[in-house]
C-alpha positions in Angstrom: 90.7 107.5 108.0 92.9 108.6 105.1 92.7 105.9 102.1 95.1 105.8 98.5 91.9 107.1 97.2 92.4 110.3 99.4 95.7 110.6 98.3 95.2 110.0 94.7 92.7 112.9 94.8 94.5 115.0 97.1 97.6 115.0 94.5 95.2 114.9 91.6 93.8 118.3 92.4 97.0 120.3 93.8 100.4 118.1 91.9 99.0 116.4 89.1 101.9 115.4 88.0 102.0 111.6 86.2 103.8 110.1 83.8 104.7 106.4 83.1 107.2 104.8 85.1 109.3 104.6 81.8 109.4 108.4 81.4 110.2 108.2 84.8 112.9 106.2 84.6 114.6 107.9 82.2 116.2 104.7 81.2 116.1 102.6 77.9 115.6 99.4 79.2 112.9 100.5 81.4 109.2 100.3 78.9 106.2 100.3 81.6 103.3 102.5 80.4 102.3 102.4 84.2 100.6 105.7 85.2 102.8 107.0 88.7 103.1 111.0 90.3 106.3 111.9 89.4 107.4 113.1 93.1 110.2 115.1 92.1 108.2 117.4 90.6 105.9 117.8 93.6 108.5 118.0 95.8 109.4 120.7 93.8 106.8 122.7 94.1 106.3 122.1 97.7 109.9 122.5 98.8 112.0 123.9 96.1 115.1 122.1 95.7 115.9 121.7 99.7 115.4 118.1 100.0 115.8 115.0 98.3 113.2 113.1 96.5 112.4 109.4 95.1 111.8 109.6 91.5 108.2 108.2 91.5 105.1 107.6 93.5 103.0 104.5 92.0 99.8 104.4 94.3 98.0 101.1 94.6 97.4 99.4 98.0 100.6 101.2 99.2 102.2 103.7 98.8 105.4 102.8 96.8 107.7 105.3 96.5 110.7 104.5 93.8 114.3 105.7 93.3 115.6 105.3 89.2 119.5 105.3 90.2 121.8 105.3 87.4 125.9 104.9 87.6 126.2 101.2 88.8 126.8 100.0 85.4 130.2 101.9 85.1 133.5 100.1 85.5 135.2 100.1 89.3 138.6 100.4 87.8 139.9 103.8 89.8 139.6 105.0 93.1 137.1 108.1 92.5 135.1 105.9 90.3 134.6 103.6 93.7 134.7 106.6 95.8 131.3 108.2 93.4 129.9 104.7 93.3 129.6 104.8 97.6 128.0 108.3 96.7 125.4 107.1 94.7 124.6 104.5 97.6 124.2 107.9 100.2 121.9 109.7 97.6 119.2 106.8 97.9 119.7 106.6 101.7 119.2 109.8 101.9 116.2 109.7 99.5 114.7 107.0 101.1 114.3 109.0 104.5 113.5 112.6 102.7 110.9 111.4 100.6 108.8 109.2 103.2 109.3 112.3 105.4 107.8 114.7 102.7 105.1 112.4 101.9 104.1 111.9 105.2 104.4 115.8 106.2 103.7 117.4 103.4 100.9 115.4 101.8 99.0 112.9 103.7 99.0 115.6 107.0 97.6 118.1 104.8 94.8 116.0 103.7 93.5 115.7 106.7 95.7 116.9 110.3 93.0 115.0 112.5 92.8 111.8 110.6 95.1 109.3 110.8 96.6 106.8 108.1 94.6 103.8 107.1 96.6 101.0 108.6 96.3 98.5 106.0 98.3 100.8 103.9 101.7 100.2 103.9 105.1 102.5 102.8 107.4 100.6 100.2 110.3 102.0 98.8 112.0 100.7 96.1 115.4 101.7 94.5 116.1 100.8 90.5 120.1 100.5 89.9 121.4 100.4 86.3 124.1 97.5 85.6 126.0 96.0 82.3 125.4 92.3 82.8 122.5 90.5 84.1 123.4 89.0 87.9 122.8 85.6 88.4 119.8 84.2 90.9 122.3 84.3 93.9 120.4 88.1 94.5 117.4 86.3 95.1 119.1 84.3 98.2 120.7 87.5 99.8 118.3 89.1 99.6 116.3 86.4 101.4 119.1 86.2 104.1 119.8 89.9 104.7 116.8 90.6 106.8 118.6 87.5 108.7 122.1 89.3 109.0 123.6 86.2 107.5 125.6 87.4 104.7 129.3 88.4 104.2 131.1 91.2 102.1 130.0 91.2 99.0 130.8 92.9 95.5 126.9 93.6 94.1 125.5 96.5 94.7 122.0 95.5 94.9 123.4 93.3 98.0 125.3 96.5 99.1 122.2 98.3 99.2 119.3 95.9 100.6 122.3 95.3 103.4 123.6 98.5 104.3 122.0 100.8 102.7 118.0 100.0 103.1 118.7 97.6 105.9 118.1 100.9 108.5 114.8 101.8 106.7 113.4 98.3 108.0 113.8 98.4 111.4 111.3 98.1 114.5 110.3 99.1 117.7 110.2 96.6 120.5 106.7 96.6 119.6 107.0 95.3 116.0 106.1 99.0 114.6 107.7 99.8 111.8 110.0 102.8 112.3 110.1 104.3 108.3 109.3 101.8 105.8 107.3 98.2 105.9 109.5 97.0 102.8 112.4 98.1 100.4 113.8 96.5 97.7 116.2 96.7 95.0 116.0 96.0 91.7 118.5 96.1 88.3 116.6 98.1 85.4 116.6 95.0 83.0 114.5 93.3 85.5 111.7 96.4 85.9 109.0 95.6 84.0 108.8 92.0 84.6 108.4 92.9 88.5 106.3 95.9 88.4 103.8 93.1 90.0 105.6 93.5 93.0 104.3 96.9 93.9 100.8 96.0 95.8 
């Protein structure tokens, strides 16, 4: 069975690659001294530049791969700024499905083909979105209700991408498996450190 510890090591010994999540960030407003493998870099090495990659890989319980997206906070005010706005919603879709596929393929097979995945261990994926104002607590409410399909058009991107974007990523079988990940989540930068705790 193939534990975080086996990982950890694994990565320790052919990508050691870690910085702090704010280095990682590359934002300001982001200040966690958190330790995580920065996954671009060993996707780099692994692949080159032919797929897309999450920004970081923080390692606790789960494996919680995170997306630092910046571009939100701009002004809507033309159509190509809209048009590069639904872009930027793509890229971490995209992201999302490349990087779980690398890390499954690419780094836990290699550990060990013949072993399977500890099943307590779960995949998270988490995208970081960048924004001028603070957004009030309605977020916490959608994104309560959109696992229940019960919320209508709305301007936010974090709603935009927990509903449309992520929603995908969180889908089952018939059996209650998880098909890619067993959460995602979104959160604005300003908010970051303060729910770091939410990574397991």
């Amino acid at each position: 069975m193939i534990t975080c510890r086996d990982i950890i090591d694994y990565l320790k010994s052919n990508y050691n690659y870690v910085k702090s999540l704010s280095k990682l960030s590359n934002n300001e407003l982001i200040k966690c001294t958190e330790d995580a493998f920065n996954f671009d870099d060993i996707k780099s090495d692994i692949y080159g530049n032919h797929c897309a990659s999450a920004d970081a890989l923080l390692i606790k319980r789960n494996l919680n791969l995170i997306e630092f997206k910046t571009g939100f906070d701009a002004p809507e005010d033309t159509l190509p700024d809209k048009i590069r706005k639904e872009n930027l919603l793509l890229k971490i879709r995209i992201k999302a499905y490349e990087s779980l596929h690398l890390l499954q393929t690419a780094i836990i097979d290699e550990i060990s083909p013949d072993d399977k995945l500890d099943e307590s261990i779960k995949f998270v994926f988490c995208a970081v979105i960048d924004t001028t104002e603070k957004v009030v607590a309605d977020d916490l409410i959608t994104d309560i209700l959109s696992d229940e399909g019960g919320i209508s058009e709305s301007k936010s991107f974090k709603v935009r991408i927990v509903e449309n974007t992520l929603a995908m990523y969180r889908k089952e079988t018939d059996k209650r498996k998880k098909l890619f990940y067993d959460e995602t989540f979104v959160l604005y930068d300003y908010e970051f450190d303060d729910n770091v705790n939410k990574f397991k």
